[in-house]
Phi, psi and omega in degrees: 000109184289129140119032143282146186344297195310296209304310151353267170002275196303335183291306181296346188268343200260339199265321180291306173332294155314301163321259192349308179298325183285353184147326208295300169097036146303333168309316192301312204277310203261306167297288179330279180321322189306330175287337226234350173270323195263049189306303186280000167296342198357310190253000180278315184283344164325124174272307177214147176285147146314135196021075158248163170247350194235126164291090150230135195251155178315314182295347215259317192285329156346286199287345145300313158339291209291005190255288240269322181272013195249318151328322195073209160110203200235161177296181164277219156245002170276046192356052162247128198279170161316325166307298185284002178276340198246047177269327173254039219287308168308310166295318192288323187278342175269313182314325172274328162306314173310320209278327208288327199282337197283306201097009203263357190287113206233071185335098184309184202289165195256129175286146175256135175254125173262158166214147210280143158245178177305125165107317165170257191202152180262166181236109183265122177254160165265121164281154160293156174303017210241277161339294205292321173276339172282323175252029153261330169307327185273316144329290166316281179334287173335313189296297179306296195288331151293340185297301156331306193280343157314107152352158162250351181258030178257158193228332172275122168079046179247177176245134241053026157223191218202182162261018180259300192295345192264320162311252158000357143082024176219000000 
């Protein structure tokens, strides 16, 4: 169905590739050093596998992880709390780096929450924990690579700032 989160995912994924192929060089600029702190890592620091198409490297999903679980929150609908995500951690953080490295990453369905509001009720959904980690990875990518290219006197939705620091003139 065009124009789901997944299908989002993949325009973006596909569109940040394209950069990278012309010149732009987030791997170069952005991962790799990031990576290159992390020396003793060999296989955390594998940037890209043989044949993938998408440059995400294993530390980028690490480090998405440890956001993701600091965050909390409630499960999904495949109801695994975190403890069960993370009885199998390795396999899982290897599994979404693989399907996301893949292109193949495809997202389950979103659990609905209702929450009452003034009037009647909102329909809140939960991603799975699975979800919840792919599109913090992606956010980072999204983030590194765009972040940069940005005003310093712009202010909406960047990160540490606001509509309070841009009143305040910093």
């Amino acid at each position: 169905m065009p124009g789901t989160p997944a299908d989002r995912l993949v325009v973006v994924m596909k569109l940040l590739q394209r950069e990278w192929s012309e010149g732009a060089g987030l791997s170069v600029a952005v991962i790799r050093p990031i990576n290159r702190r992390f020396s003793g890592r060999s296989r955390m620091s594998e940037l890209k596998a043989p044949g993938k198409p998408f440059e995400i490297s294993k530390w980028l999903v690490w480090e998405a992880w440890k956001k993701v679980k600091a965050n909390q929150g409630a499960s999904g609908v495949d109801g695994k709390s975190v403890e069960e995500f993370e009885k199998d951690l390795q396999g899982n953080l290897y599994k979404i780096w693989n399907r996301m490295s893949s292109g193949t990453y495809f997202p389950p369905p979103v659990r609905a929450v209702e929450i009452p509001k003034k009037g009647g009720v909102r329909i809140l959904g939960v991603p799975t924990w699975s979800d919840k980690l792919v599109a913090e990875v992606a956010r980072l990518l999204l983030e590194a690579y765009y972040e940069p290219q940005f005003s310093d006197r712009s202010h909406g939705f960047r990160p540490g700032r606001g509509c309070h620091t841009a009143q305040r003139g910093g």
